[in-house]
DOTOR-98056 format. One record per residue: z negated, x, y of N, C-alpha, C in turn. Coordinates in steps of 0.1 Angstrom, whole numbers, plus 5000, padded with zeros to 4 digits. Last residue first. Example, Ala and Ser with C-alpha at 12.3 -4.5 7.8 and 13.67 -1.06 7.14 Angstrom:
DOTOR-98056
492951284978492951374989492151295000
492251324943492251234955492251324967
***
This chain:
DOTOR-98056
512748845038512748965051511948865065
513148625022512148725022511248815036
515648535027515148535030513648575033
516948725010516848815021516348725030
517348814979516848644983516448744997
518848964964519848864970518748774980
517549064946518249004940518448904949
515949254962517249334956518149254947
514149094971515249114983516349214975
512249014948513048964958514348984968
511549314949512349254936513049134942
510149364972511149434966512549394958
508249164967508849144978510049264973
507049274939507349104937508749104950
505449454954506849534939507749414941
503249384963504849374971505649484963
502349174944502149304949503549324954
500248904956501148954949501449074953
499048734973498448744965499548774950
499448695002500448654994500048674978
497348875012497848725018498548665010
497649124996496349014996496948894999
500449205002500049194993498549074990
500149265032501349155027500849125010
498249425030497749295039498549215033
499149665020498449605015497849445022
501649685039501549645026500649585019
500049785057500949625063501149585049
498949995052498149885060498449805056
501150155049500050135041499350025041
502350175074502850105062502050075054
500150315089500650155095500950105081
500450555074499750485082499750315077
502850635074502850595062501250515065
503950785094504150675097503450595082
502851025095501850935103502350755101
503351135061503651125070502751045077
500851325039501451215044501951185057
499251575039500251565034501051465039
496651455039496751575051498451595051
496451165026496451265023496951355036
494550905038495650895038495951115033
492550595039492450715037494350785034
490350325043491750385046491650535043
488850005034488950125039490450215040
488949745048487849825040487749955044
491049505064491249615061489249675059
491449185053490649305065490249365062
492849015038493349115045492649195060
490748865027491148765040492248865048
490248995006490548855004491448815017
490449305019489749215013490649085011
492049635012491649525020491249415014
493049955014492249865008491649735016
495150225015494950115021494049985011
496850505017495750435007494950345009
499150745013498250675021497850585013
500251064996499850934998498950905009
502251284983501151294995501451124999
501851474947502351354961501551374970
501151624930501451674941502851604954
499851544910501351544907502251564921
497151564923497451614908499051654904
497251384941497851564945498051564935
497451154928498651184939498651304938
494651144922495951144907497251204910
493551144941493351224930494651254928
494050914952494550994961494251144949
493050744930494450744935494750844939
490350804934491650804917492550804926
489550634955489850854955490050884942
490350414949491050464966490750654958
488050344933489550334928490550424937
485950404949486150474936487950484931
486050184965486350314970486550414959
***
């Protein structure tokens, strides 16, 4: 959780508005937190990323980079 309120720190600092999603080994969601600033939908996304991230044990930068070099099986 230390890591989760750096983040959300560092975000206003440069006067982003983030969501902030933490989840375990087995993607069950910890904790959540999301700036007063952040759209509702960044919610869910938050979620879903970091779930796609644990399960796959990669940061979905990896799913990005994938689908901008053609591989759309991905999607």
């Amino acid at each position: 959780r230390e890591l989760s309120g750096e983040a959300l720190s560092l975000a206003e600092a440069k006067g982003k508005c983030v969501a902030v999603a933490l989840v375990d080994e087995g993607s069950n969601l910890l904790y959540f937190e999301r700036s007063p600033c952040a759209p509702l939908g960044s919610i869910e996304t938050s979620i879903q990323k970091a779930k796609a991230s644990a399960l796959f044990r990669k940061p979905t930068s990896d799913f990005v980079a994938a689908i901008k070099s053609g591989r759309l099986g991905i999607l």
